[in-house]
NUMARRO-444901 format. One line per 2 residues: number of its first residue (from 1); for each residue x, y, z of C-alpha. Coordinates in steps of 0.2 Angstrom, whole numbers, plus 5000, padded with zeros to 4 digits. Example, Ala and Ser with C-alpha at 12.3 -4.5 7.8 and 13.67 -1.06 7.14 Angstrom:
<pts>
1	5062/4978/5039  5068/4995/5036
</pts>
This chain:
<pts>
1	5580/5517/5297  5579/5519/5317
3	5564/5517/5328  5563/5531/5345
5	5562/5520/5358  5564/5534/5372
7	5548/5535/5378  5548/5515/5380
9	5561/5515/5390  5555/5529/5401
11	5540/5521/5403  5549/5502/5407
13	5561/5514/5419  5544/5521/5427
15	5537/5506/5429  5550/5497/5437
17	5553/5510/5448  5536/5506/5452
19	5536/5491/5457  5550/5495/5468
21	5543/5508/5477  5525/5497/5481
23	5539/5484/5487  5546/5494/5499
25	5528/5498/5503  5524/5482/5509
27	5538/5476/5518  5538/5495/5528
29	5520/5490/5531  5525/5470/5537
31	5539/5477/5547  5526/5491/5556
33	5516/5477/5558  5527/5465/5566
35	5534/5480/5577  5518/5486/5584
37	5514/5469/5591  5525/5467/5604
39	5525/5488/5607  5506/5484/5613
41	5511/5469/5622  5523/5480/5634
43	5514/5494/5634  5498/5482/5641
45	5511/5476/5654  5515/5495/5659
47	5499/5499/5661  5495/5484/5671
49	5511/5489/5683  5508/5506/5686
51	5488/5501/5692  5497/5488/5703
53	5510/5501/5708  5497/5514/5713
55	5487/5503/5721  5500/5497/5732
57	5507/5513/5736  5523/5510/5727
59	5537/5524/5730  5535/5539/5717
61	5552/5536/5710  5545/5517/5705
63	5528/5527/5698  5539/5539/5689
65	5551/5524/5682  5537/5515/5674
67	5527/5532/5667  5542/5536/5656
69	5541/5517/5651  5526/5519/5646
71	5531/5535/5637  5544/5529/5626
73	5532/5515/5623  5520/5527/5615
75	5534/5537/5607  5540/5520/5597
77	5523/5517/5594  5517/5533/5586
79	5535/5532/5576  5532/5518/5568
81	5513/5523/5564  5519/5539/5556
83	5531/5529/5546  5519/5519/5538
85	5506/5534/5536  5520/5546/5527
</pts>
């Protein structure tokens, strides 16, 4: 006399796959978090350069230097929001 236990261990194999996946989840979401603090940071200190460039009339290569700063900044940034999103 056996007893099909298929469909239980299917559904032990979903769940812990499960569990898995919503742990991932949250560290990708902790890691994104921890990321995007200092991204903000920097970018808040480019942004304050290039003001204090323009205003002093800084030499374009120096304006140009700190814009593509700035740039990747943003690029990082909206890496690691799409990466938490998807």
């Amino acid at each position: 006399v056996g007893h099909d236990v298929t469909e239980e261990t299917r559904l032990a194999e979903r769940t812990h796959r499960a569990e898995r996946l919503a742990a991932v989840g949250l560290l990708a979401a902790g890691l994104a978090h921890e990321i995007r603090n200092p991204l903000n940071g920097a970018g808040l200190h480019v942004t304050f350069l290039e003001r204090s460039l323009r205003k002093a009339s800084a030499a374009p290569d120096l304006l140009d230097a700190v814009h593509t700063v700035a740039v990747e900044l943003q690029r990082l940034s909206d890496l690691v929001q799409a990466a938490v999103v998807d």
